[in-house]
C-alpha positions in Angstrom: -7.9 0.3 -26.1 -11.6 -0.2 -25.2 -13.4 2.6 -22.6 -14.1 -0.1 -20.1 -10.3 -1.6 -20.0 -9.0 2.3 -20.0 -11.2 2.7 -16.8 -10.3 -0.5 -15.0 -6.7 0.5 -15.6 -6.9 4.1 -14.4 -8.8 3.3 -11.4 -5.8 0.4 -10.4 -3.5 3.3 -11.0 -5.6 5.3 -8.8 -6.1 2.9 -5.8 -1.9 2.6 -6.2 -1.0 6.0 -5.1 -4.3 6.1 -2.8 -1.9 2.9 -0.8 0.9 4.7 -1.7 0.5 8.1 -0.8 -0.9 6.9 2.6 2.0 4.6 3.4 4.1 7.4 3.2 2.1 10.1 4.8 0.2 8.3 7.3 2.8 5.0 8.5 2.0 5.2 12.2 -1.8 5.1 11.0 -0.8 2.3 9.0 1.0 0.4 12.1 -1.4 1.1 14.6 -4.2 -0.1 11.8 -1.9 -3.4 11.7 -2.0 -4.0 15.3 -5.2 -3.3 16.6 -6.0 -6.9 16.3 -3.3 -8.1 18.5 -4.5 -7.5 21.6 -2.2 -10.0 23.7 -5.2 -12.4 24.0 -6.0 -14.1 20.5 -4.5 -16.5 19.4 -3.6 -14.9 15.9 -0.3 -13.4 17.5 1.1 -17.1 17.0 0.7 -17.1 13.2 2.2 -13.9 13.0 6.1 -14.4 13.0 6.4 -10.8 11.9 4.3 -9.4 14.8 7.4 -8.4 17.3 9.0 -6.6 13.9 5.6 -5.0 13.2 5.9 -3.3 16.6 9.4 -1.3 15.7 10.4 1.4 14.3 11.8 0.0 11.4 8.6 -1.3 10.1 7.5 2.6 9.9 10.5 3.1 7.8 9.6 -0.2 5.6 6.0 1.2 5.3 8.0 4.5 3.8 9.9 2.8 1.5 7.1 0.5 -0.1 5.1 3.8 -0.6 7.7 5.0 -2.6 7.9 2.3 -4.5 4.4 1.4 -5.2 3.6 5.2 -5.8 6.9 4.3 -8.8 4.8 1.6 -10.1 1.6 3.1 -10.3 3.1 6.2 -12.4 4.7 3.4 -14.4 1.1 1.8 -14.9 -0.4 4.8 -16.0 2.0 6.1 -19.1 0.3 3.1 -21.3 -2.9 4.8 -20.3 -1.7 7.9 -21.2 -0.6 7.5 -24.3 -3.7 5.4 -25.5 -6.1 8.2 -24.9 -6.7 9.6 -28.2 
């Protein structure tokens, strides 16, 4: 594998756990982060059809679960990189 496609690879691996990590770490970060923009006065809240969901507790526990599972992926994605460092 070629230095420059090893690198790319390793720092998409990288920037996977950095989302993954902080979804499950930092969710109520995450949510407020998601929010801030919906102040009750722009009219983005009515293209949002998840906002009212975004707002409960169960989307802290969503955030959990798709940190777990992208952190999965991203320790998938780096074994091929792994094993082609020689």
């Amino acid at each position: 594998m070629e230095p420059t496609n090893l690198l790319a690879g390793i720092a998409t691996v990288i920037i996977f756990y950095a989302i993954g990590i902080a979804c499950i770490v930092w969710p109520e970060k995450i949510q407020r982060l998601a929010l801030k923009h919906y102040n009750g006065k722009n009219f983005l809240e009515k293209l949002n059809p998840f906002l009212d969901w975004m707002k409960t507790p169960s989307y802290i526990v969503y955030l959990k679960v798709m940190g777990g599972f992208i952190t999965a992926v991203a320790t998938l994605l780096l074994a091929p990189f792994l094993l082609s460092i020689r």
